[in-house]
C-alpha positions in Angstrom: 0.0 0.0 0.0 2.7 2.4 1.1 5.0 1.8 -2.0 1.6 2.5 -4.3 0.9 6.0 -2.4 4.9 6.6 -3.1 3.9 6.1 -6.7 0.8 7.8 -7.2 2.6 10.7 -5.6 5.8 10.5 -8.1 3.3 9.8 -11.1 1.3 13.3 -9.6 4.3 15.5 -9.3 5.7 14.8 -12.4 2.3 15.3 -14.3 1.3 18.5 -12.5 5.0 20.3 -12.2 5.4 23.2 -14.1 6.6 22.7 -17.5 10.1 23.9 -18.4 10.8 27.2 -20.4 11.3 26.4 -23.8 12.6 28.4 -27.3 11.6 27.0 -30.1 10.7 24.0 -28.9 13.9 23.3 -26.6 14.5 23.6 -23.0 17.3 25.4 -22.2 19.5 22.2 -21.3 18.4 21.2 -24.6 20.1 23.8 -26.5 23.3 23.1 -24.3 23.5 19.8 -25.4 22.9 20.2 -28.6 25.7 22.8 -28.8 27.9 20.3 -27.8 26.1 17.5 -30.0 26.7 19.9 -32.9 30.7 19.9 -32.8 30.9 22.9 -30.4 28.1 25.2 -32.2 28.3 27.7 -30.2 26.4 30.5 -32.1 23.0 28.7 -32.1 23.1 27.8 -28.3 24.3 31.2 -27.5 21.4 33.0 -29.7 19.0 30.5 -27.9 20.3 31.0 -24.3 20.8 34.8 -24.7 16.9 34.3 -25.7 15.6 32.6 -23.0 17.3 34.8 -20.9 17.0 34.4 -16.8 16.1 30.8 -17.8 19.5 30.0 -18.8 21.1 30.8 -15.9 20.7 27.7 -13.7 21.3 25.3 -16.6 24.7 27.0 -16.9 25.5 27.5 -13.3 24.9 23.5 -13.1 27.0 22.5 -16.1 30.1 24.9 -14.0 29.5 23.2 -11.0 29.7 19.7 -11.4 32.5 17.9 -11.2 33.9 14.6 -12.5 32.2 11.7 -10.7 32.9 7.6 -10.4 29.6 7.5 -12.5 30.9 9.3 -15.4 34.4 7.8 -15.8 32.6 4.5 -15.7 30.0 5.4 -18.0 32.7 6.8 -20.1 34.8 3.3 -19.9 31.6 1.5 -20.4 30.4 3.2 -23.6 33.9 2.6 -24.8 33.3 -0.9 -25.1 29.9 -0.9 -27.0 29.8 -2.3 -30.3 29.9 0.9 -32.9 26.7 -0.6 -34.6 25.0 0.4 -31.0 27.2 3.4 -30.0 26.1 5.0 -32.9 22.5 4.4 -31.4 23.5 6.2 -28.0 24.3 9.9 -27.8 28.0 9.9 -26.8 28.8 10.9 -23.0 30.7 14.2 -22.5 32.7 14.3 -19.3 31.8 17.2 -17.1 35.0 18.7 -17.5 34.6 18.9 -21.3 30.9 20.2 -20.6 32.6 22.9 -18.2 34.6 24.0 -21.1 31.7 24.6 -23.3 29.6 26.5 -21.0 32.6 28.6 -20.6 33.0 29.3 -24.2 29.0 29.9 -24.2 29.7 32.3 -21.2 31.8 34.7 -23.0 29.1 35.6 -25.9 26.0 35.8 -23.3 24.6 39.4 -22.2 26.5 41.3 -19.4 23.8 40.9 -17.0 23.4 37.0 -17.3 27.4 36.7 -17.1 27.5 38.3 -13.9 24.7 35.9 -12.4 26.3 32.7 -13.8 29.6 33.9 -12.4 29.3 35.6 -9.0 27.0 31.8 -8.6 30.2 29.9 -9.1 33.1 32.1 -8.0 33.2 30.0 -4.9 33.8 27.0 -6.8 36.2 28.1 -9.6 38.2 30.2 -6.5 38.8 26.2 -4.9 39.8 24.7 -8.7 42.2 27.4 -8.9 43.7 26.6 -5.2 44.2 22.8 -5.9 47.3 21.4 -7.4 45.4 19.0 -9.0 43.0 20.8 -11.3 44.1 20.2 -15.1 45.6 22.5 -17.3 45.9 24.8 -13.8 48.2 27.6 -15.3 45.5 27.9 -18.7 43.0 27.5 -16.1 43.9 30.4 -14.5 45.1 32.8 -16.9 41.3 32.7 -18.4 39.5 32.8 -14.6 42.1 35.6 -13.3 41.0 38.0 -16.4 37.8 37.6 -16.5 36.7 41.4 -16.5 33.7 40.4 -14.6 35.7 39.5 -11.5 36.7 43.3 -9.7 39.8 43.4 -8.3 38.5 43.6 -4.8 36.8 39.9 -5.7 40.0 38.6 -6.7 42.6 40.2 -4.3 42.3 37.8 -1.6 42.8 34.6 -4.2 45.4 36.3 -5.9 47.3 36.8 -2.7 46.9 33.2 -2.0 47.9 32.3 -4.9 51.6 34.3 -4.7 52.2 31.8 -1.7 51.4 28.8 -3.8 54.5 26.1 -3.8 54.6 26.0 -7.3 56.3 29.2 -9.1 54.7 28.7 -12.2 51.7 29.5 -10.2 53.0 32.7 -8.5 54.4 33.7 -11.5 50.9 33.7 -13.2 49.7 35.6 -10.2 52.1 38.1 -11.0 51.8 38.3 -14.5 47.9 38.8 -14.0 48.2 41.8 -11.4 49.9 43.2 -14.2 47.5 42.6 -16.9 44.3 44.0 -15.4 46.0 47.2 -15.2 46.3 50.1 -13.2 43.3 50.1 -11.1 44.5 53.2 -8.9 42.4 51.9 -5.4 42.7 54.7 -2.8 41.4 52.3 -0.3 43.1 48.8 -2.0 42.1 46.3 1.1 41.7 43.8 -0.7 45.3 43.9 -1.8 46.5 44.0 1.2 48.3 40.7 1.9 49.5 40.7 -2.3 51.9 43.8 -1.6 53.1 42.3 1.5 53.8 39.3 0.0 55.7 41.1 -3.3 57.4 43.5 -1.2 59.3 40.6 0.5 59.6 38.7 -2.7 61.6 42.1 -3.5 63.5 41.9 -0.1 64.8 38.4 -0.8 64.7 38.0 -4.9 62.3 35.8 -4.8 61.1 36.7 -7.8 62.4 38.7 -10.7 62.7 42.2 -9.5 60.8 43.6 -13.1 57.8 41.4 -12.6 57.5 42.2 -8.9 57.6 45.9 -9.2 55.4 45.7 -12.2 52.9 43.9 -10.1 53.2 46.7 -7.3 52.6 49.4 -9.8 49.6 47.9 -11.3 48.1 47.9 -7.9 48.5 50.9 -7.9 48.5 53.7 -4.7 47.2 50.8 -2.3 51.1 49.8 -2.6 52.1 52.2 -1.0 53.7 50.5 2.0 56.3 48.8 -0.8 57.8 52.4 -1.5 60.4 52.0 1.5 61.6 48.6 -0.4 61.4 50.4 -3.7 63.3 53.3 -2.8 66.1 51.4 -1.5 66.4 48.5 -4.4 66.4 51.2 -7.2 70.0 51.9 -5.9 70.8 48.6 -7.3 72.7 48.3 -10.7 69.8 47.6 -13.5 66.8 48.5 -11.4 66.4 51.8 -11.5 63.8 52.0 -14.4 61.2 49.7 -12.6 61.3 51.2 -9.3 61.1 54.9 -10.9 58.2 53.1 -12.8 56.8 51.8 -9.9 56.8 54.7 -7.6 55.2 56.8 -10.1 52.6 54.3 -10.3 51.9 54.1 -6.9 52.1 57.3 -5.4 52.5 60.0 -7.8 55.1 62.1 -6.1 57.0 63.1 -8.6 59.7 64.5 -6.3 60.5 60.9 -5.4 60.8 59.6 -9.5 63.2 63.3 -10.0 65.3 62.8 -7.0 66.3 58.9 -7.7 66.3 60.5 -11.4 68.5 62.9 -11.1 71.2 61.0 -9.2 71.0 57.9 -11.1 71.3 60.0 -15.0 75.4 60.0 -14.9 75.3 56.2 -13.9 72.4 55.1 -16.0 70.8 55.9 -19.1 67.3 54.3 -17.9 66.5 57.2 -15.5 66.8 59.8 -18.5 64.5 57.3 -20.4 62.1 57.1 -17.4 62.2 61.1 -16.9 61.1 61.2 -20.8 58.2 58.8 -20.4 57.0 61.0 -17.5 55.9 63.5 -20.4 54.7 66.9 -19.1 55.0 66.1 -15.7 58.8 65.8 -15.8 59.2 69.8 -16.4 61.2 70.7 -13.2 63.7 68.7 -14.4 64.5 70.4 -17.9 67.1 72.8 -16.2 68.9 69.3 -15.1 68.3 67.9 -19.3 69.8 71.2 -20.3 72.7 71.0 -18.5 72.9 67.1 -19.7 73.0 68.3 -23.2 77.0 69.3 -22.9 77.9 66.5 -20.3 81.1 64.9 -21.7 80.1 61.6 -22.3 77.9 61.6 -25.3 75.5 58.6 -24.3 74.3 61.0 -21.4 74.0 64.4 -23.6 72.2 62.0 -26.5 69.8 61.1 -24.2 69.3 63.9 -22.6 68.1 65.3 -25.6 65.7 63.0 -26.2 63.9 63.2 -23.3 63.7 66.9 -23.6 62.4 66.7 -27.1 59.1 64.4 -25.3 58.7 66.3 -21.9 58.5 69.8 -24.3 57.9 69.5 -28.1 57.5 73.4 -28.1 61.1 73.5 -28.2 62.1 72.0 -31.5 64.8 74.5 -32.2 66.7 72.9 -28.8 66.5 69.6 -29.9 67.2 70.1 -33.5 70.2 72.2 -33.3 71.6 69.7 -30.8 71.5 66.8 -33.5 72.3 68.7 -36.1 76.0 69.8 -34.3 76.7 66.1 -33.6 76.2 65.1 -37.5 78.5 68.1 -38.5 81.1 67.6 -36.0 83.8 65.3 -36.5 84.6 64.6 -33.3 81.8 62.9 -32.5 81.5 59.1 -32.1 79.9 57.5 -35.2 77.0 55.3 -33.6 76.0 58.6 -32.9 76.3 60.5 -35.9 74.0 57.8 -36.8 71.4 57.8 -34.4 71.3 62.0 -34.8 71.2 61.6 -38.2 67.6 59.1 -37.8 66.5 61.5 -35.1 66.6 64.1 -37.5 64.7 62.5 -40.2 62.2 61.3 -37.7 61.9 65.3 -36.3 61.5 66.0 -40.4 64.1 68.2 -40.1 64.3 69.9 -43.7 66.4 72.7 -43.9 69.0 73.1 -46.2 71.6 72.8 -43.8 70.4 69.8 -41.9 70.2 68.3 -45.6 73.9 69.3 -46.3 75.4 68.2 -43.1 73.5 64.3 -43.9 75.4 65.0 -47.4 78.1 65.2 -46.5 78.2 61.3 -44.5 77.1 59.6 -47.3 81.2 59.7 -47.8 81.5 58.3 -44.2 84.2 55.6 -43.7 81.3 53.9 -41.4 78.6 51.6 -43.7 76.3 52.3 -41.2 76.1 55.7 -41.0 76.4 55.8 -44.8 73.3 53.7 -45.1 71.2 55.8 -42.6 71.9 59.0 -44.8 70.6 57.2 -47.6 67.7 56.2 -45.7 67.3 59.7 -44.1 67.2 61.7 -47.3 65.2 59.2 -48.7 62.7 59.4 -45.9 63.0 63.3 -45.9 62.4 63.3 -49.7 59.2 61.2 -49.9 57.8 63.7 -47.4 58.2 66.6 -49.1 56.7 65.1 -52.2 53.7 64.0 -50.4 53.2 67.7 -49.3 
């Protein structure tokens, strides 16, 4: 008696339950599998799933959260073994994994609104996959979940700070690389970064890490860095690292005072701070009085560069940087790499007059190839110019 109520009460709810959503004529799993029946068909399901709209959501949320079983990899096995005459009767099992990677792929093409439901529902869960040594394909795992623009920054900090203490430096590496990639977010308040800039900061005190990656990391975070500036400050005294911690400070807290102080004592020592001072653009003005001076230092290297960097903190000042290029091609004293490299500035400036023209002339008899060939190229470049106008 009690096993027929049990049935009459099955037979009930499954007659009287409501009826799933459909578009045209499919369920929303429906479409899902037959994306994946369909070799990966991703338009159709995603035009069918974007049209059934808040319907979609739990099918997809589902598919992301299941994991491989005993049942499936025995399934699998089994089907395996079935004659072809009847396999070709039976649809063909898809592992969960593989199904995960489809409703990933379907993911990216839904609306904004039904991405963010599907993925704040199973953050939890792909936060754990990315923890465990074990998930497959981790590192390409990763590199797709730790960009997807969905996820803030303040979602992610904490798991990307987790992930920098991870045993396996491939791992923190990838961390690293994709602090750097989302950018600059500039977060006054930066919390949730917390624990990352402790943990690269002492990467930095004890190399482990490369110092570049590290620092790039720190500026990307931004001004919430700002406890690293000490460590900064005091590594960019260190031969070959002054460019990424003048990089980094700027980043982080926009003092420039800091970036022209370690700039200006680093400039005689190396050419990277006069580089960095350049890429600061408008906001390096103070220091033009230091450039100027730069422009008759005795080593050439220094004066060169100190001319470029003028000509991209103030372009207003052509004359400056023309005349200065213009002397080195004339004079013979001057070293022939950079005879050269004036002589390419020059045509790059568009520097026509008759006697920037005559000085470039006049090395096409150079005794050096290469600064024959790049007068060749110059007036060649300068000559197509002034036809087009």
């Amino acid at each position: 008696m009690s096993v027929g109520v049990v049935v009459l009460a099955l037979v009930l709810w499954w007659l009287l339950k409501p009826a799933p959503p459909r578009f045209e004529g499919r369920t929303a799993e429906e479409w899902f599998d037959h994306g994946l029946e369909r070799s990966m068909n991703i338009e159709s399901t995603c035009q069918a799933l974007a049209a059934m709209g808040e319907d979609a959501v739990p099918v997809l949320v589902d598919v992301l959260l299941k994991e491989n079983g005993r049942t499936d990899s025995s399934w699998l096995k089994f089907y395996g073994t079935l004659p072809a005459w009847l396999r070709q009767r039976i649809s063909v099992p898809v592992a969960p994994r593989k199904r995960s990677e489809f409703a990933l792929m379907v993911l990216d093409d839904l609306p904004p609104q039904r991405r963010q439901q599907v993925l704040a529902a199973v953050f939890d869960h792909l936060a754990a996959l990315a923890r465990n040594p074990a998930t497959p394909n981790r590192v390409a795992f990763l590199q797709t979940f730790l960009l997807e623009p969905d996820y803030s920054t303040e979602t992610l900090g904490p798991l990307m700070a987790a992930l920098l203490e991870d045993g396996d430096a491939l791992i923190r590496q990838t961390a690293i690389n994709t602090i750097i990639a989302r950018g600059h977010p500039r977060d006054e308040r930066g919390d949730h970064f917390a624990s990352a800039v402790a943990k690269l900061t002492w990467f930095l005190q004890i190399g482990g890490t490369n110092y570049p990656s590290a620092l790039a990391a720190l500026a990307a975070i931004g001004p919430a860095a700002r406890s690293a500036v000490p460590t900064i400050e005091s590594l960019a005294s260190e031969p070959g690292q002054f460019e990424a911690c003048a990089y980094a400070l700027w980043w982080i807290d926009r003092q420039t005072n800091r970036v022209f102080q370690l700039a200006t004592d680093a400039r005689t020592t190396d050419l990277r701070a006069l580089a960095v001072i350049g890429d600061l653009g408008d906001a390096a003005r103070p220091l033009l009085p230091h450039l100027g001076e730069a422009i008759t230092h005795p080593r050439i290297d220094i004066a060169f560069h100190s001319v470029l960097a003028i000509a991209r903190i103030a372009p207003e000042q052509p004359a400056l940087v023309n005349d200065t290029l213009l002397a080195w091609v004339k004079h013979r004293s001057t070293p022939l790499e950079y005879v050269r490299l004036s002589i390419e500035q020059l045509a790059a400036r568009n520097v026509t007059s008759a006697e920037a023209l005559d000085a470039i002339r006049q090395r096409l008899h150079s005794r050096d190839r290469e600064v024959r060939e790049a007068s060749r190229r110059a007036l060649a470049q300068l000559a197509e110019r002034a036809h087009d106008l």
